[in-house]
Structure formats: structure tokens, C-alpha cells
C-alpha positions in Angstrom: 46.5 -11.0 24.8 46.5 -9.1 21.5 47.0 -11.9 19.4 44.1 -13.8 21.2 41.3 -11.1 20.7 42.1 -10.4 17.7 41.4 -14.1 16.5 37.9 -14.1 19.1 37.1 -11.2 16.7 37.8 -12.8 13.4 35.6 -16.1 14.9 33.2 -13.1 15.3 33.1 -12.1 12.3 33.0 -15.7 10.3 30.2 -16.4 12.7 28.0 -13.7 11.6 28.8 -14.2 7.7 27.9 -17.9 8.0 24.7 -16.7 10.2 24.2 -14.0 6.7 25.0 -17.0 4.4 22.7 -19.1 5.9 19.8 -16.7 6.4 20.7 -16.0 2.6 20.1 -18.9 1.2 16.8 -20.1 3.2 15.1 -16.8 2.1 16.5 -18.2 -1.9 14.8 -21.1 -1.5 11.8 -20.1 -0.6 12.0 -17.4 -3.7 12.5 -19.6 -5.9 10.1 -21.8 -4.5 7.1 -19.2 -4.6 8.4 -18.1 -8.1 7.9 -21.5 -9.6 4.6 -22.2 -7.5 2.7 -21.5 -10.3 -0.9 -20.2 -9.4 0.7 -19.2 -5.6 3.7 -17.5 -6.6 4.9 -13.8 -6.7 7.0 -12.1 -9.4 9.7 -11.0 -7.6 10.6 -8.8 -10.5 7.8 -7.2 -10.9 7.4 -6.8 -7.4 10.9 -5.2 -7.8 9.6 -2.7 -10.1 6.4 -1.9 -8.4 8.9 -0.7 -5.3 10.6 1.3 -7.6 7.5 3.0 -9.0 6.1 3.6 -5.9 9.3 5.3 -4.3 8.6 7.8 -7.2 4.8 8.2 -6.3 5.6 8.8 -3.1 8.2 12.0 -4.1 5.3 13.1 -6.2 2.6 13.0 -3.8 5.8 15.1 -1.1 6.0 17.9 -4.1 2.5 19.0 -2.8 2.2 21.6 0.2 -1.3 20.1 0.8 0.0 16.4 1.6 3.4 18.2 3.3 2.2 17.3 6.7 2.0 13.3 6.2 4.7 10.9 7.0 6.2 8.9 4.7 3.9 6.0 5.4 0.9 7.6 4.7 2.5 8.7 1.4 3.3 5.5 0.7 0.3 4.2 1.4 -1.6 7.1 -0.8 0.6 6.4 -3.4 -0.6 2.0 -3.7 -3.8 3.4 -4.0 -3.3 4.6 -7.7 -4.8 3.0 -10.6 -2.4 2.6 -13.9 -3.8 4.3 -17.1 -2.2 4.3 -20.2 -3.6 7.1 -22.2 -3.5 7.7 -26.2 -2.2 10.7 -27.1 -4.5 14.0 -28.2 -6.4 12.9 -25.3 -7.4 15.9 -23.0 -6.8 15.1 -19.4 -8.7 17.7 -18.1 -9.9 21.6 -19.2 -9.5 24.9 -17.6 -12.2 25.6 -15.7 -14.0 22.1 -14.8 -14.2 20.6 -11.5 -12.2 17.6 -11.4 -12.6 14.6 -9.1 -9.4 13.2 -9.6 -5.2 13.9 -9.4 -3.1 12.1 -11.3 0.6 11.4 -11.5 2.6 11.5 -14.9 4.9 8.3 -15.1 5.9 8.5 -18.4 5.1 10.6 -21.8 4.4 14.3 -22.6 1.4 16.8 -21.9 1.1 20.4 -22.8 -0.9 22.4 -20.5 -2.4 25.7 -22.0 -4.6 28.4 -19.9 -6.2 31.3 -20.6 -4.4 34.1 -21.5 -1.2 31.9 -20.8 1.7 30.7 -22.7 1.4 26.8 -23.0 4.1 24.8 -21.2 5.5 21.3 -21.2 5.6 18.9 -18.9 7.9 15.9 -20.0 8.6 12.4 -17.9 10.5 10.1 -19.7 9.8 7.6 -16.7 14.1 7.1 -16.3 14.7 10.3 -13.5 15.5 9.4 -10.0 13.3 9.1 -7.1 10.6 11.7 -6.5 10.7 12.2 -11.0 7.1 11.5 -11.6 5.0 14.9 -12.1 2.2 15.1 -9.9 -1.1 16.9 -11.9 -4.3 18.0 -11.0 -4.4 18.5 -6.9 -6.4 21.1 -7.0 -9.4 18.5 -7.0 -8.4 17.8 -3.2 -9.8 21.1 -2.9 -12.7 21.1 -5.4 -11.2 24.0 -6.8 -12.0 24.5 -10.6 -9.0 23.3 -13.3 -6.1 26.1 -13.7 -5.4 24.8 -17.0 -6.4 22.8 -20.1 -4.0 19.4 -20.3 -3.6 17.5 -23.6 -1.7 14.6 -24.0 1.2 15.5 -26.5 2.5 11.6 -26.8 1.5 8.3 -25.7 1.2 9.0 -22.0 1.3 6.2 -18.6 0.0 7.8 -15.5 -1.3 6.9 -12.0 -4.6 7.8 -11.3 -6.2 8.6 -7.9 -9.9 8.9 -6.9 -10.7 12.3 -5.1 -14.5 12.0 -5.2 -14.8 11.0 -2.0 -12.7 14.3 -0.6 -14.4 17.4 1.3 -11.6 19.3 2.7 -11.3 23.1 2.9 -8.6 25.2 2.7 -7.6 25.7 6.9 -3.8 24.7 6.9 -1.5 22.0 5.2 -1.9 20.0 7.9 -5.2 20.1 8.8 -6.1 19.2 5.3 -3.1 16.5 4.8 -4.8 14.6 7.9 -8.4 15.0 6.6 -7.2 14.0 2.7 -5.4 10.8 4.6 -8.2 9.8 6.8 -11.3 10.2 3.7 -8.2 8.2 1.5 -8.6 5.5 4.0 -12.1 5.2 4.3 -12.1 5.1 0.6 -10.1 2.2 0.6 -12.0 0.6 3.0 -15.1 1.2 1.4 -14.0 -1.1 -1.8 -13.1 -3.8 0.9 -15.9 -7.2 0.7 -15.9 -6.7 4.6 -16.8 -3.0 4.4 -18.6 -2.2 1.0 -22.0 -1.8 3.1 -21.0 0.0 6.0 -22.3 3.6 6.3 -20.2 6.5 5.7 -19.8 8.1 9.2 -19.7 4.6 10.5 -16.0 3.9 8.1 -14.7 7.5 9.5 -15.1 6.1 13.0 -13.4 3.4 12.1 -10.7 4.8 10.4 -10.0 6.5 13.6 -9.7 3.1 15.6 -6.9 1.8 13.0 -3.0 2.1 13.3 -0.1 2.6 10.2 2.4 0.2 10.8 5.6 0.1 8.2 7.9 -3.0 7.8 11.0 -3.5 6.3 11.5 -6.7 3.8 12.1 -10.3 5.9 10.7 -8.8 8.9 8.4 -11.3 11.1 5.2 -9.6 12.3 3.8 -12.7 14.5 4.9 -16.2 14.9 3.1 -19.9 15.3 1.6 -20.3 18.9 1.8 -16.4 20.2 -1.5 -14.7 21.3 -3.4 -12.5 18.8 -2.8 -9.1 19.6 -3.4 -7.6 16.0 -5.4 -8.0 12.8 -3.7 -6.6 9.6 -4.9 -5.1 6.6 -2.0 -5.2 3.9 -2.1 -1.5 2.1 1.0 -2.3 -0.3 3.4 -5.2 -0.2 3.9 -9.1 0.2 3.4 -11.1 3.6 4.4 -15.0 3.7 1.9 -17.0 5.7 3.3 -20.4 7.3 0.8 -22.7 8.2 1.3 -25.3 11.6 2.0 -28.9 11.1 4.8 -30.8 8.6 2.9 -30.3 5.9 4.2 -26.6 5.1 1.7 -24.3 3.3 3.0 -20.9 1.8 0.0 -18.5 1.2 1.4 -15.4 -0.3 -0.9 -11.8 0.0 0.3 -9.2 -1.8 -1.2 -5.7 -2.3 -0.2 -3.7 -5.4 -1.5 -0.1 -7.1 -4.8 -0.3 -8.0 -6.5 -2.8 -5.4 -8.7 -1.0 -3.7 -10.3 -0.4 -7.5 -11.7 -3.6 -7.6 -8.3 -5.0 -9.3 -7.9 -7.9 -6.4 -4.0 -8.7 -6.7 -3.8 -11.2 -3.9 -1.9 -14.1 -4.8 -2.6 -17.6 -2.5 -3.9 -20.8 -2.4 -7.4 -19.3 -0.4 -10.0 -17.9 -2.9 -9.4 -13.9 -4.0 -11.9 -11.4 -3.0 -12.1 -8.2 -3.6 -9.9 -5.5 -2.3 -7.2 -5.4 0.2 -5.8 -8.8 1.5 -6.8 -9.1 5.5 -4.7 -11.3 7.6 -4.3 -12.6 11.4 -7.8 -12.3 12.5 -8.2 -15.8 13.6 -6.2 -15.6 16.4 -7.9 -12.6 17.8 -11.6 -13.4 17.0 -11.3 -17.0 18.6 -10.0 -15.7 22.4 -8.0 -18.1 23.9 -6.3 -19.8 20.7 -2.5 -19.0 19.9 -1.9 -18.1 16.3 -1.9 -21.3 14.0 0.4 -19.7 11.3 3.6 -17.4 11.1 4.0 -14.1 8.9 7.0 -12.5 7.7 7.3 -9.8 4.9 8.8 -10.6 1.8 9.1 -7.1 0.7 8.7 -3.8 2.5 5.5 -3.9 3.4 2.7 -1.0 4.7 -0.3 -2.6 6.8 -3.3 -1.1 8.4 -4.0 -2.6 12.0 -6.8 -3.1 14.5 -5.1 -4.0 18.0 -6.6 -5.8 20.8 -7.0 -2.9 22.6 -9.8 -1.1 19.8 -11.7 -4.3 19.2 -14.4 -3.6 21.7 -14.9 -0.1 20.4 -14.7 -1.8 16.9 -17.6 -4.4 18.1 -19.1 -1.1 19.4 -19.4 0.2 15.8 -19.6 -3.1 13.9 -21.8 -5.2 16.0 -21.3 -8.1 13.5 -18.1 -7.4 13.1 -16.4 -10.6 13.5 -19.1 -12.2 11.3 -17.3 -9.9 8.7 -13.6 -11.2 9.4 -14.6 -14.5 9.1 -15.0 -14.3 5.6 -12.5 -14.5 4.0 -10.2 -16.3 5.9 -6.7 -16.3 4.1 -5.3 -19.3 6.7 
């Protein structure tokens, strides 16, 4: 009897590595076949190293007590929204005293900060420390408080910029101020989006408050081929692959990297790039009554905004022509 479940466990367990093996080498093939698509693909590699970075933006965003009451997905998320500088040095990042409309997070290089009446100080990144390394600078522009110091760049410096002109927050709690830096980040991205770049201001903040965070893990399928739409997705950082129905496959890859909601469109596929962040899965849910004509699966760890079934009337509320605005562009 011994004897026997051991070998049903050992079956078992060859099973499931074949199973392994198998899903293995389908996800190779269709690396490799993306990589060499040319015009379509993704570089894995720097995708690789764009997870890397933003694992360290992400501990520099946590060393603030003003972002201290946002999950790890909105930190992620904050932290795609950078823009990449590299900055020569003797440049002055800020002075002592100014109002600043913008944080910034050291990647790599040195700056000496200087105040008055102060001893001037050091801040060094080499860009090699482990996760949460980067130095985060400048957050008292979430506040609109004036600069505490004077910062000059002592070397060739790479940083991560982020946009706080769009903040009004006030000083009532970490996370009071946390939610309302997350929800105006939002409608900041939103507001660099082709769908959005004309809505009003108060409209976007109602908006914002009709969308969900969702956070997947790489190889992860969000819907498949013939299910109902349930959900549209806004990619915030990541890579999704898009399946199209019928023999003739088609692979449309939309990725989201640092910097997109700047106007630096990063979206990879065979549709035609617009600006700003990739939408996807709207098809389904504008035209009620058809199943979804393509699958989705994440090819990396992936951070989406979504507008489910259940907040599309109060969308259409808001955003009469809102559909007219999905439409285009369609990505499948």
C-alpha cells in the first residue's frame, strides 16, 4: 500500500513538471517570437530592467510619510508615471526658498544640498543598492511648501522626474493627503490620455472615483476569447498580449513604461500608437451582447486601471459621448 502511493505520488509529481515544461516552453516561443517581430515586438530585457527600476521607485516613493498610507499598487503605479532625465552636472535642481512643482527621485549620480545657515551634505546613488536605494528629493512640492535647500548636481546625474503641478493638498493627515496626492496623480494621467485631454477638471475627479486598481502577476490571463465584457482596462505600467479569433493568430503587444503619460507613447502593436496610456477590452463592453473577440494575458507584472460594468452608466452619466471616445483607438 506504501509502495503503491508512493509511486501515484512520483506520477504526481512528473505530471506537474511536464505540465511546467510544457507551459515553459509555449510562453518561449511566443518570446522569442515577439522579440523578433520587429516593429511588434517587446524587449524583454529592457522590460526586465524597467521592473527592476521601478521596484526601486516604488521604495523611494514608501521613504515618504506623506505617501505612507498607499498600497503598494498605487506606489507602483505613481512610480510608471516618472519621466527619465539625465542631467549634466553643476546643474541646480532646485534653490532654497522657491516653490517647486515637481519631486524627483535620484537613480544614479551625486548632488550636494546646501541651506542657509547649514552645513552642506551629500547625497550619493551609485544606481547598484538594493531595492528601495533610489533617493527620493523634493516632496515638499506635494505640499507647495517653499524648497528647504539649494541642490546642485555634483556629477553627471539620472533621475526620475514627477509632475506635481497639478497637486492642492493640505497638510490634514498622511492619509488624507496620500489618497488626495493618488487620486489628482490619476487624473493627471488621465488628462494626457487622447480620450481625456478635453474633459473638464472636476469632470476627470469624478471619474477617477468610478475607476478600480487592479494588480497582476506575469502570465496571468485577464479575459479570454468568447466571455462577456465585464471590464475595460487602462494599462498604467506593464505588457498585455492580445490574441485575436480565427487561425490566422495576431499578437498585438501594449505596453506602458515610465514616462507615458508625458506624451512619450510606448505602446508597441500592430494598431496605430496614440498618445498616452494603452486602453484595452472596450469592445466587448461597448457593443452589448457581443462575447470578447480576443484573449489577454500579461506578459509581465502588470498594473491596470479599470472601469467595470457596473460604473458604465454613471461613466455615460458624466461622459455622455463616452463610448464615442473608446472607440478610438481601438487596439483589437
Amino acid at each position: 500500500m506504501g509502495m503503491a502511493s508512493e509511486e501515484t505520488d512520483e506520477l504526481a509529481r512528473e505530471r506537474r513538471l511536464r505540465q511546467v515544461r510544457i507551459k515553459a516552453r509555449r510562453i518561449l516561443r511566443e518570446f522569442v517570437q515577439l522579440a523578433g517581430d520587429g516593429a511588434g515586438g517587446v524587449g524583454f530585457m529592457k522590460l526586465a530592467r524597467t521592473a527592476v527600476t521601478m521596484r526601486k521607485c516604488t521604495g523611494a516613493l514608501r521613504q515618504s510619510e506623506l505617501l505612507s498610507g498607499l498600497s503598494e499598487i498605487q506606489l507602483s503605479m505613481m512610480a510608471s508615471s516618472g519621466r527619465r532625465q539625465l542631467l549634466k552636472r553643476y546643474t541646480v535642481l532646485y534653490r532654497e526658498g522657491s516653490v517647486g512643482s515637481r519631486f524627483y527621485i535620484l537613480v544614479k549620480g551625486l548632488i550636494e544640498t546646501s541651506a542657509h545657515g547649514g552645513r552642506s551634505t551629500r547625497i550619493d546613488c551609485d544606481g547598484t543598492r538594493p531595492n528601495g536605494g533610489y533617493e527620493l528629493l523634493g516632496v515638499e512640492s506635494l505640499l507647495g511648501r517653499p524648497r528647504a535647500a539649494t541642490l546642485r548636481l555634483a556629477h553627471d546625474c539620472e533621475l526620475i522626474v514627477f509632475s506635481a503641478s497639478h497637486l492642492n493638498v493640505r497638510e490634514d493627515g498622511a492619509a488624507v493627503v496620500a489618497r488626495k496626492v493618488f487620486e489628482a496623480f490619476v487624473e493627471g494621467e488621465l488628462s494626457h490620455m487622447t480620450q481625456f485631454a478635453d474633459v473638464p477638471p472636476r469632470t476627470l475627479k469624478q471619474l477617477v472615483g468610478l475607476l478600480g486598481l487592479e494588480e497582476h502577476a506575469a502570465d496571468e490571463t485577464l479575459f479570454e476569447v468568447g466571455t462577456p465584457g465585464d471590464k475595460i482596462y487602462i494599462l498604467m505600467h506593464g505588457s498585455i498580449l492580445l490574441r485575436g479569433k480565427g487561425s490566422a493568430l495576431e499578437l498585438v503587444t501594449l505596453q506602458a513604461e515610465q514616462g507615458q503619460a508625458w506624451g512619450q507613447a510606448a505602446a508597441s502593436s500592430m494598431a496605430e500608437q496614440h498618445i498616452g496610456l494603452p486602453v484595452f477590452g472596450e469592445m466587448a463592453l461597448l457593443d452589448r451582447g457581443k462575447l470578447r473577440a480576443s484573449s489577454a494575458r500579461t506578459l509581465t507584472d502588470s498594473n491596470l486601471l479599470v472601469l467595470s460594468v457596473e460604473h458604465f452608466a454613471a461613466c455615460l452619466h458624466l461622459l455622455p459621448d463616452m463610448k464615442t471616445r473608446l472607440r478610438t483607438p481601438k487596439h483589437h
